[in-house]
Every structure is written in structure tokens, then in C-alpha cells.
C-alpha positions in Angstrom: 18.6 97.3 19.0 17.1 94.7 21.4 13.7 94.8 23.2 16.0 95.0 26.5 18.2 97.1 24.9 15.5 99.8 24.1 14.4 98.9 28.1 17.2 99.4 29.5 17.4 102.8 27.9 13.9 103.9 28.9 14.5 103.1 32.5 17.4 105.3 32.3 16.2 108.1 31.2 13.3 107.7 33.5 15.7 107.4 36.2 17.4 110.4 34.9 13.8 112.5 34.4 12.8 112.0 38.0 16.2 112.4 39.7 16.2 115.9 37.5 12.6 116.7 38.8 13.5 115.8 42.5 16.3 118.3 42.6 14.5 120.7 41.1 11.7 120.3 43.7 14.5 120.5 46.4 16.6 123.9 45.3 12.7 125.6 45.0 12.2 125.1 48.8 15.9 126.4 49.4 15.3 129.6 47.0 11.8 130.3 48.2 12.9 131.7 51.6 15.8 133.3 49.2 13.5 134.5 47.2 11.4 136.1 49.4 13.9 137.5 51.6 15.1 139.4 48.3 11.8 140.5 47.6 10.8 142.1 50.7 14.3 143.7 51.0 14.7 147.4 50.6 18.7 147.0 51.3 20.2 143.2 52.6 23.8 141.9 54.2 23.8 138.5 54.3 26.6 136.7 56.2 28.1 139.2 58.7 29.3 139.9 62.1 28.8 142.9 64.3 29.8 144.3 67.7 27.9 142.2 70.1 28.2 145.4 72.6 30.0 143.7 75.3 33.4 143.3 73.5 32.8 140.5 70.7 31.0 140.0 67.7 27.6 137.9 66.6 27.0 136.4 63.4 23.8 137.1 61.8 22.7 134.8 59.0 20.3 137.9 57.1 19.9 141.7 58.0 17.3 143.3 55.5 16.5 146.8 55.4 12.2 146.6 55.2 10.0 149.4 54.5 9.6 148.6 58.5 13.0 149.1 60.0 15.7 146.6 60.3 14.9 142.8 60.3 17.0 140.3 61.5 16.6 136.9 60.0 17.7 133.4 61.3 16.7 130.6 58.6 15.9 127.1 59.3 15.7 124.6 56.7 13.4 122.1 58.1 10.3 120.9 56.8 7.5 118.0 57.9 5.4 118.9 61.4 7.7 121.1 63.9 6.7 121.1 67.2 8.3 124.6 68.7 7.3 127.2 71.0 8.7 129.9 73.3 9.9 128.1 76.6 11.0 124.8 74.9 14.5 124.4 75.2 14.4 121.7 71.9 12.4 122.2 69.0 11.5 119.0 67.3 11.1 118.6 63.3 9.8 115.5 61.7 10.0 115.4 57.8 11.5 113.1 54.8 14.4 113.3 56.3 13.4 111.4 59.7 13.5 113.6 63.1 15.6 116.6 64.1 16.0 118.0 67.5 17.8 121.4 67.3 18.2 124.0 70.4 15.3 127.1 70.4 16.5 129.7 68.1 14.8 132.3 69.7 17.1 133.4 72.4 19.8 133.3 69.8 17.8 135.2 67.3 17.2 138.0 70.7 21.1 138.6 71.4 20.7 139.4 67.4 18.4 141.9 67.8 19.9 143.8 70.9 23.4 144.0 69.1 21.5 145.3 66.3 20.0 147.7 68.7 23.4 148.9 70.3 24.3 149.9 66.6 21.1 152.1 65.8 19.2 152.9 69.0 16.3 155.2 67.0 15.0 152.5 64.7 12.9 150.1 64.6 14.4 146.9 64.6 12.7 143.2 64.8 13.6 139.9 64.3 12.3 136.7 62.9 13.0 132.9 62.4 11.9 131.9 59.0 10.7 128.0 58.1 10.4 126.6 54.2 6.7 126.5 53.5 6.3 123.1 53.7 7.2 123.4 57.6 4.4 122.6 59.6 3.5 124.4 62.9 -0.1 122.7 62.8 0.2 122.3 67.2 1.4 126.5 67.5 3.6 128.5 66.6 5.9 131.0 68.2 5.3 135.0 67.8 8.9 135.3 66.5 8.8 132.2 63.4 7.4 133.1 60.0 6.7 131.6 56.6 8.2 132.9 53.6 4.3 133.8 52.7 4.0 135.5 56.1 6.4 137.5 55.5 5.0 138.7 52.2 2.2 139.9 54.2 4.4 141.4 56.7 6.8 143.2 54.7 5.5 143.5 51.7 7.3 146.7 49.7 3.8 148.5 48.9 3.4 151.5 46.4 3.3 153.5 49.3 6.3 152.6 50.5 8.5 154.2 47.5 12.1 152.4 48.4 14.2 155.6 47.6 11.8 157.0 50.9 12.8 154.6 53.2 16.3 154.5 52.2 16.3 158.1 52.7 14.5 157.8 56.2 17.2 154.7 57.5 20.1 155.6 55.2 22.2 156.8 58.5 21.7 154.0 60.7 21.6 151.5 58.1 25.0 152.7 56.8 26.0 152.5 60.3 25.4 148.8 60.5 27.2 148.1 56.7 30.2 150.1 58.6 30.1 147.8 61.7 29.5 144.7 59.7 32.4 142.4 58.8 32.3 139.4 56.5 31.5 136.0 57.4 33.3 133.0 56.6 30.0 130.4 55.4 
């Protein structure tokens, strides 16, 4: 073989090398939320509708059963410096990717929770927007938005918490809600 040969090849499997770390890096983001959404997760639908209470039905993204009550979770992928807070109708994102305006999730994320709370009226039941780690809320950040490392503070499953216990304590309204729920079509 040629020097350029032998070149050639090396640039091509460095191409190949760094491509392969790149969208490694990238599914780790994605499956970090996953991840911890799984892990703080008693009992989870992902996916679903329910009776929105006034005749329809509301698509929620993640419903976890916590050692806490029932969480509803709204995920949104962006990462960089995201400028968000409670009574901005925009939120803003600036990453890798350039900037992203997308609409408030909170009210959203609100008409969630109360059809959640139509379904099981004696529970706790909270909700939560959660961001990829490397989002960025360094000018504030709502109550309601959380970091997959928040929420291991949060809802952490602690020895005291023995799963079978709080299965047992929510079993009927959480089986209420898998009764309700209905696939989704993402």
C-alpha cells in the first residue's frame, strides 16, 4: 500500500471513530432523562390518553407512580442556556443546534395534572417539566422544571420507601388511571 493509501484509510476510520463517539454522546442525553424517569418509578405509562373531565381526552407524555403520589411528566429535549419562567408565553433555548422558541409548557403540563386529578381525587398528584442536564437555567428557573439530577433528589425510591408499600397504598387509584388510559399513537 501507498503512503496515501494508508492516509486515506486513517482518516477514515478517524472519521468513523468520532462520528461513533458523537452519537454515542447524543443517545446518553436522550436516555438520561429515560433513565431516570425509570429509576425513580415505582409503576410508569408512558404514551397515553385519559379523560380530560370535560368530554375529551389529554395526552400525557410520562405518568410515574413515585414513592410520592402520581407525577406527571412533560419532557423537553433542549439543551444550551434556556431562558423560561412562569408568565412567559415563549421560552427561549439556545444550544448546538442554534435557537428554539417553543410555547410555555406549563399551562399544558396543569390541564395534565387536573385530568389526572379528576381520575384519583385522594392522592397526591404533581407534575413536572423535565430538561436534559446539559440545559441551562443559569437566569431562573420555574418551580415546575426539573433536571434529571433533581429529580433524583426528589423522588428518589429510599429504603424506607419499600416499593410493594406504596404499591399497596396507591394500587386503587393507580389501577384506576391504567383503566382510563388508552394508548397513544407516538
Amino acid at each position: 500500500m501507498t503512503r496515501t493509501t494508508i492516509g486515506g484509510i486513517a482518516l477514515a476510520l478517524l472519521v468513523l471513530i468520532i462520528a461513533g463517539f458523537w452519537l454515542w454522546r447524543r443517545s446518553r442525553r436522550r436516555s438520561t432523562v429515560e433513565t431516570t424517569l425509570a429509576e425513580i418509578a415505582v409503576e410508569r405509562l408512558r404514551d397515553v390518553f385519559i379523560p380530560d373531565g370535560m368530554g375529551g381526552e389529554i395526552h400525557i407524555e410520562h405518568l410515574l407512580l413515585t414513592v410520592r403520589g402520581i407525577l406527571v411528566v412533560n419532557v423537553k429535549p433542549y439543551v444550551g442556556v434556556v431562558f423560561a419562567s412562569d408568565r412567559m408565553d415563549q421560552w427561549t433555548a439556545i444550544g448546538p443546534k442554534g435557537r428554539s422558541v417553543f410555547p410555555n409548557p406549563l399551562s399544558a403540563l396543569y390541564d395534565r395534572i387536573a385530568a389526572v386529578r379528576q381520575l384519583v381525587r385522594d392522592i397526591e398528584v404533581a407534575g413536572i417539566v423535565v430538561f436534559p442536564s446539559l440545559a441551562d437555567f443559569s437566569k431562573g428557573r420555574p418551580d415546575d422544571v426539573r433536571l434529571p439530577e433533581d429529580l433524583l433528589a426528589d423522588y428518589a425510591r429510599t429504603d424506607e420507601a419499600d416499593p410493594s408499600r406504596v404499591t399497596g397504598a396507591f394500587a386503587p387509584h393507580w389501577e384506576k388511571i391504567v383503566a382510563a388510559a388508552k394508548p397513544g399513537t407516538s
